[in-house]
MITI-450103 format. One record per residue (C-alpha): residue number from 1; residue in one letter; x, y, z negated. Coordinates in steps of 0.5 Angstrom, whole numbers. Example, Ala and Ser with C-alpha at 12.3 -4.5 7.8 and 13.67 -1.06 7.14 Angstrom:
REM MITI-450103
1|A|25|-9|-16
2|S|27|-2|-14
//
This chain:
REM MITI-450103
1|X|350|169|148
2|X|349|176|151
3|X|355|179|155
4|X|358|186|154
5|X|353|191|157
6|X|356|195|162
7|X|359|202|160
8|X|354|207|164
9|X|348|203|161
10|X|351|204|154
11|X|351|212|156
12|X|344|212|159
13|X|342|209|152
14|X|345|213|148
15|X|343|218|151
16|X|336|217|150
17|X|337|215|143
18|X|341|221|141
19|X|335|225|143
20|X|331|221|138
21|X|328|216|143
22|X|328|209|144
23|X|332|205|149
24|X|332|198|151
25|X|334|194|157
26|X|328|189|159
27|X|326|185|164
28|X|331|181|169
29|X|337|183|166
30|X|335|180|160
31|X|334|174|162
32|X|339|174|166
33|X|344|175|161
34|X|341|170|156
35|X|342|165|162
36|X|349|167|162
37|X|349|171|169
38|X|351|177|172
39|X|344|181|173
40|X|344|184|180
41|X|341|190|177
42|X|338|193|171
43|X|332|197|168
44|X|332|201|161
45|X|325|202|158
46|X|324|207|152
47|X|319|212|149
48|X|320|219|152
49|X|316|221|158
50|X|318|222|164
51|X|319|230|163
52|X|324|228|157
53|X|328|224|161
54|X|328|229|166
55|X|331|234|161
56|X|336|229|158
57|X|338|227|165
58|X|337|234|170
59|X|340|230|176
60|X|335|224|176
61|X|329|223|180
62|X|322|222|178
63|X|317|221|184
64|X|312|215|183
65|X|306|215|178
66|X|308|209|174
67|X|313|212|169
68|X|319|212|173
69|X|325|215|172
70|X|332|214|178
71|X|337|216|173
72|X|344|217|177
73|X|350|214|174
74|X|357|212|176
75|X|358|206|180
76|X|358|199|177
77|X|354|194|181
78|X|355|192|188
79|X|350|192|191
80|X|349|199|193
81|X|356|200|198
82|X|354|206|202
83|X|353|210|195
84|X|358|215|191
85|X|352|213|184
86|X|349|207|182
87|X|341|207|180
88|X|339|205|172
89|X|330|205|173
90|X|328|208|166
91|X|321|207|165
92|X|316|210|159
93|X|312|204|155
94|X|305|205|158
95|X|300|200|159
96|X|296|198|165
97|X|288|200|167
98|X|285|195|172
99|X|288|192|177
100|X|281|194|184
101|X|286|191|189
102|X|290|186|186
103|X|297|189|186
104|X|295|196|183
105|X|293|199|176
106|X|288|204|178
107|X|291|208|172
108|X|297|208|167
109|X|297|210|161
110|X|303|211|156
111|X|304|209|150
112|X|310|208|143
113|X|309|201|142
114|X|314|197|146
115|X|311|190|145
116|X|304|193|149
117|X|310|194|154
118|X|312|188|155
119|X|304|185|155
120|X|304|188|161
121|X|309|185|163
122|X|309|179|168
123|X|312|172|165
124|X|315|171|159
125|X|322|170|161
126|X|322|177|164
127|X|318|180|158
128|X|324|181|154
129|X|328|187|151
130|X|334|188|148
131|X|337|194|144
132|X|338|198|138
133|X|334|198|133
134|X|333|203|128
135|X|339|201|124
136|X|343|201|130
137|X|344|194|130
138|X|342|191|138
139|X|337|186|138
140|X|333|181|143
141|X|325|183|142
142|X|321|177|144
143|X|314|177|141
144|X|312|172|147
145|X|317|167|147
146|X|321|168|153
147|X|328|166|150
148|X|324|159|149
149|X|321|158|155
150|X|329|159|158
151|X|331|154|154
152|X|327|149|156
153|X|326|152|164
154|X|320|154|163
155|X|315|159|168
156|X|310|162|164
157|X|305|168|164
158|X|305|172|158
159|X|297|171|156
160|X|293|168|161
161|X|295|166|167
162|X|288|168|171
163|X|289|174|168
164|X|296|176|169
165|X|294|174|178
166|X|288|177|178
167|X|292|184|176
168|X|297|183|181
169|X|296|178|187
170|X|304|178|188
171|X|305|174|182
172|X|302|169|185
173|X|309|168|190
174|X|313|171|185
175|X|313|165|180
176|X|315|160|186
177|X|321|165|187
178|X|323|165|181
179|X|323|158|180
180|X|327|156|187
181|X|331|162|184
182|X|333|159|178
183|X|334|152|179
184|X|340|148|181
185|X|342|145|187
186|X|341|137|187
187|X|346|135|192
188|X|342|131|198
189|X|348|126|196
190|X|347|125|189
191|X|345|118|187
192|X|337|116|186
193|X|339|116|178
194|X|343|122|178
195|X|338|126|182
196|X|332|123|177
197|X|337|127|170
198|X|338|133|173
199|X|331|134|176
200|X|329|133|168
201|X|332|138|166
202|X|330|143|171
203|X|325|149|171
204|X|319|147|173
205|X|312|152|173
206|X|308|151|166
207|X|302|147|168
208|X|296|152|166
209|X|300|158|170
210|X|300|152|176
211|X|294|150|176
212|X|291|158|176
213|X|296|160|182
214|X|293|153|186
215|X|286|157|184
216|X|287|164|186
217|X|291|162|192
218|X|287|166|197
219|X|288|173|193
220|X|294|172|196
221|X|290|175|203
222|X|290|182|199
223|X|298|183|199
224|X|301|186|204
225|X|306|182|210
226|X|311|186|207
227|X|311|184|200
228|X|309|177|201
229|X|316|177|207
230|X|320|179|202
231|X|318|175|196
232|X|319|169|202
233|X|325|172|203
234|X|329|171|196
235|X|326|164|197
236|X|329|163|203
237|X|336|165|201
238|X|335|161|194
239|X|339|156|191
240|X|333|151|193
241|X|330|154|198
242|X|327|148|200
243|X|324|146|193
244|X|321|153|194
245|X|317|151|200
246|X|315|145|198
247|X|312|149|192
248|X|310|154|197
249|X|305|148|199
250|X|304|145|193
251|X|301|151|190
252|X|297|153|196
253|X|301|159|198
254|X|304|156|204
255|X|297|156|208
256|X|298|164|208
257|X|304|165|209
258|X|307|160|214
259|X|301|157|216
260|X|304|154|222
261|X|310|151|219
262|X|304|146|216
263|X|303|142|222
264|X|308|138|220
265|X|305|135|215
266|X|305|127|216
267|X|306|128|222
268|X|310|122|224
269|X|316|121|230
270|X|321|117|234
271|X|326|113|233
272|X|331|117|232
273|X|328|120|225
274|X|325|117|219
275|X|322|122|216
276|X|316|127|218
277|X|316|134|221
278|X|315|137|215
279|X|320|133|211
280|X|325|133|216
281|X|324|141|216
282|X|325|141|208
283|X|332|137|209
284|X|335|142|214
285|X|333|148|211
286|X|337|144|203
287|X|343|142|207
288|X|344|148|213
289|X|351|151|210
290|X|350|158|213
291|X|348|163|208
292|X|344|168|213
293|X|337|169|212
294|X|336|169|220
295|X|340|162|220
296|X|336|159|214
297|X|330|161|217
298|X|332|157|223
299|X|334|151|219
300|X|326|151|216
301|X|323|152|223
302|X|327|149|229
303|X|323|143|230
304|X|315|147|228
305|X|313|145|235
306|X|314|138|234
307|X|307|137|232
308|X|304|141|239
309|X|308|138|243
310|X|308|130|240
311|X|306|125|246
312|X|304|118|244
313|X|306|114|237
314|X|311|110|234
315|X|318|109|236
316|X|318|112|243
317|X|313|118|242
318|X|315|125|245
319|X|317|132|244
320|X|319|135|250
321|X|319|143|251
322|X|318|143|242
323|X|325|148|242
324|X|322|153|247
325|X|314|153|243
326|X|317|152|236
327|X|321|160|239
328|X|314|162|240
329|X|311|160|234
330|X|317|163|230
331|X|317|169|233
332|X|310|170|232
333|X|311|168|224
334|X|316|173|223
335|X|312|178|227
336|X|307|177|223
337|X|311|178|217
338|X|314|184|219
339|X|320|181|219
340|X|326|186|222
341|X|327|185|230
342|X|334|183|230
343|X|331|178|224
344|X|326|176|229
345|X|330|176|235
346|X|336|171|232
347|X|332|166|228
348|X|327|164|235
349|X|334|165|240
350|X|337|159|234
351|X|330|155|234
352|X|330|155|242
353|X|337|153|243
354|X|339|148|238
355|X|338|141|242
356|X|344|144|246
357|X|346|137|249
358|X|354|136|248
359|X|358|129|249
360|X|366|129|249
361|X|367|127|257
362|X|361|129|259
363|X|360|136|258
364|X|364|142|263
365|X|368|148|260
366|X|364|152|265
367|X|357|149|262
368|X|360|150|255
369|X|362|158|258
370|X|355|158|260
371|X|351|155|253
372|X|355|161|250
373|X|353|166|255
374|X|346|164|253
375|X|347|164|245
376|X|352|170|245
377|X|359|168|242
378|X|357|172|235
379|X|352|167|234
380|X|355|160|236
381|X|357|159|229
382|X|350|159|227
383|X|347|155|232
384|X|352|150|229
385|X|349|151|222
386|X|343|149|225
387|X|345|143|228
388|X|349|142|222
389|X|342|142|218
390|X|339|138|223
391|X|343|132|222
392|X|343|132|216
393|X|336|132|215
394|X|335|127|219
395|X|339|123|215
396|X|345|122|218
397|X|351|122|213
398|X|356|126|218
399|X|355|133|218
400|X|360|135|223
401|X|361|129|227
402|X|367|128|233
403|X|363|130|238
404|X|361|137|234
405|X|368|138|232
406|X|371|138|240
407|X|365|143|242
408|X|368|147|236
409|X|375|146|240
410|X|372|148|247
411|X|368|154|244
412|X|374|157|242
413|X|378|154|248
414|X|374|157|253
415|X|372|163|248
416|X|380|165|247
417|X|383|171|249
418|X|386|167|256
419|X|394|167|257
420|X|393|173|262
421|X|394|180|265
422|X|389|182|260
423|X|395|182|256
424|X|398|187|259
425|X|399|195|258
426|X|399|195|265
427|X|395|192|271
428|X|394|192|279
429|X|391|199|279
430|X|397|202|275
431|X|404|198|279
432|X|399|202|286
433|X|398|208|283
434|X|404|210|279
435|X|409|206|283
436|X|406|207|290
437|X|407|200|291
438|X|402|197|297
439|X|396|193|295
440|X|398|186|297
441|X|401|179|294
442|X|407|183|292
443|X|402|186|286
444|X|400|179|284
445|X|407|176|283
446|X|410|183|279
447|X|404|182|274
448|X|406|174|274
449|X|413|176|272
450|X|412|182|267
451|X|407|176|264
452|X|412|171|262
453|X|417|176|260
454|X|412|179|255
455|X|410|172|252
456|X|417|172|251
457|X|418|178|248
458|X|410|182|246
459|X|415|188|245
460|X|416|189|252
461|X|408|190|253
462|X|408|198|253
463|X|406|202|258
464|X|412|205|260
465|X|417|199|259
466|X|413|195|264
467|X|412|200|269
468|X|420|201|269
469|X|421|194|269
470|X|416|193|276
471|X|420|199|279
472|X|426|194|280
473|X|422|188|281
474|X|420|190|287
475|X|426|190|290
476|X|427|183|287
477|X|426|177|291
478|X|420|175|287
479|X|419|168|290
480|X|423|164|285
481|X|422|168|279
482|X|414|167|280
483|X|415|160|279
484|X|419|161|272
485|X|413|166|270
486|X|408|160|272
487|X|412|155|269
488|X|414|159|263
489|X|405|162|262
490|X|404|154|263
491|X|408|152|257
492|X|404|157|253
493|X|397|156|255
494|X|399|148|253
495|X|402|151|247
496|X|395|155|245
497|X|391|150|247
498|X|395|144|242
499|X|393|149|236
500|X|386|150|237
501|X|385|143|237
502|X|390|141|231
503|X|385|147|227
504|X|378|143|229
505|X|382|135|229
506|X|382|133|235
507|X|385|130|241
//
């Protein structure tokens, strides 16, 4: 069922067709309305040349040799925030020369006939239009059957699969893409029978389109680290980021890709695991719960040095030193792949910490202080979904046992705005500049009283009402009222203290 086109795309069609063109949304959007989802962004293909376009839409921008127009359109997505227009790509019908670099057609010619359009095109599920026709009844144009290959979560190439990855080596990882993309996520709790029905009914890259990426692997040298990151990207924040690594290795891609994530393979470990390292990695990037990428890329890495750092075998084999080489190793892959610095930065700093060491009773706030201090506030969250990702894939049942819940209750404790004299409009500084009153025990004891009282009642903490306030406590006999101020900043840090523990239910 194809869900109501947004208005500013109905426009921009009209428009063209109003002009004596034809217009049809293709590509992504396509399948995604006919999977019944939101397309993320949208593509309209006709007749006109890029000077017609240009002429229908004076504001647009035309500044590649392949067809395309930007045409400016009021805001409808969000995925552009920063922006007063969204972006509709209107590409002329055209078809491809040869492809000398396995990415780039050596020429592009334009042509009137949709159906040669879509031939170029990838897989069949992304070679499908939809739009009005001559009678101005809106139609689905599918002369490859990608609405069938939809129905039955099929990936197939439109032709000739060694054909279509010979023109554009990328191909290769966009297949393993979109099949992490498109599947559903098969819970790692689900019963053996439960996970045998749903994979049946999963998506699945058709056998011969498999078979030539297997056979055409390498020309995947010929992409760029950029394209290649991106592509790795989208795999990784997937539904089914693991399924697609593994579909990554199954194909042959993964040996130009993350070669070293690899080393894991069949590699064995101790008694604490039963699985590999390579499967162990699988599972904790399945069952991290963060949805950044530098957090999930993490998961998949945290444990890469294993292989390097092994000593012995069986039971009590070790692994000393695998978080500080596996941050190494991380941080060369993501080099290696262009990946942005601050990308790069996190995942190798989550990788180097995450066997952060932490029992109930046996770990001080000032060592928590001090693992905070090393990892960054901001980033504590994430270093607990690494660990969270890592248990699980090892095969614990507890995500999040006590003893993670009470680290959870002393970062926050340790990381609380304290009940202090950071609270105040006024300091020290402020009671001997403006009061004159003498640098001394007496300062301490006013800034103590003015704490109590504002804890009472935080709309006394404004400047001015604080300093007319210390004025006539520094006439005052300030020892008892010290003991109340105390006493009474006691109370409220055990106060705070109880609250934070109920939030992260512990003792």
């Amino acid at each position: 069922m194809i869900r109501k086109i947004p208005e500013p795309i109905l426009n921009v069609i009209q428009a063209l067709r109003k002009a004596g063109f034809e217009a049809f949304v293709v590509g992504g959007c396509v399948r995604d309305l006919l999977l019944e989802h939101a397309p993320k962004d949208w593509d309209i293909t006709t007749n006109a040349t890029p000077d017609q376009v240009l002429k229908i839409f004076p504001e647009s921008f035309y500044e590649n040799t392949f067809g395309t127009v930007g045409v400016k359109v009021p805001r409808f997505l969000e995925t552009m925030p920063d922006y007063e227009y969204d972006i509709v790509e209107v590409t002329t019908y055209r078809t491809e020369g040869q492809y000398k670099d396995k990415r780039r057609p050596s020429e592009v010619n334009f042509t009137l006939s949709l159906k040669e359009d879509l031939a170029r095109r990838d897989f069949t599920i992304n070679a499908i239009a939809y739009g009005p026709t001559a009678d101005e009844k809106w139609e689905v144009i599918d002369p490859y059957d990608g609405a069938k290959d939809l129905q039955k979560k099929i990936i197939r190439t439109v032709g000739e699969p060694e054909e279509r990855f010979n023109e554009d080596a990328l191909r290769l990882m966009r297949a393993v893409r979109l099949f992490a993309k498109l599947r559903d996520r098969t819970p790692p709790t689900v019963t053996s029978e439960t996970k045998k029905t749903k994979l049946a009914h999963q998506w699945r890259i058709e056998e011969n389109t498999e078979v030539a990426i297997s056979k055409l692997s390498e020309h995947l040298k010929a992409v760029s680290p950029e394209r290649i990151r991106d592509e790795l990207s989208k795999i990784i924040l997937s539904d089914s980021p693991s399924e697609g690594i593994a579909m990554l290795e199954k194909t042959g891609l993964l040996r130009f890709v993350l070669p070293e994530l690899r080393e894991g393979i069949g590699v064995t470990q101790n008694l604490h695991h039963i699985y590999t390292v390579w499967e162990h990695n699988l599972r904790a990037l399945a069952t991290c719960p963060s949805p950044k990428l530098e957090t999930r890329l993490a998961a998949l890495l945290h444990d890469v040095g294993k292989p390097r750092a092994k000593r012995g075998e069986g039971y009590y084999s070790t692994f000393y030193s695998h978080d500080h080489i596996g941050a190494r190793l991380t941080e060369q892959m993501l080099t290696r792949l262009r990946f942005p610095k601050e990308i790069i930065r996190k995942s190798a700093l989550l990788v180097d910490n995450h066997l952060f060491y932490y029992n109930v009773g046996e770990v001080t706030e000032a060592s928590v202080r001090r693992l905070i201090k090393r990892v960054g506030l901001e980033n504590m969250q994430d270093l607990m979904a690494v660990r969270i990702g890592d248990r699980l894939g090892s095969g614990v049942p507890k995500a999040k046992p006590y003893k993670l819940r009470h680290l959870e209750y002393m970062i926050e404790k340790v990381s609380h705005d304290p009940i202090s004299a950071k609270m105040l409009a006024v300091n020290g500084h402020d009671l001997m500049n403006e009061l004159r009153i003498p640098a001394g025990p007496k300062i301490g004891a006013i800034v103590e009283v003015l704490l109590a009282e504002v804890i009472e009642n935080p709309e006394l903490n404004t400047k001015e009402i604080l300093l007319k306030r210390a004025q006539i406590l520094q006439e005052s006999d300030l020892q008892t009222l010290r003991e109340l101020a105390r006493e009474k900043i006691q109370e409220k840090k055990v106060a705070e203290n109880d609250k934070i523990k109920k939030r992260h239910w512990v003792e």
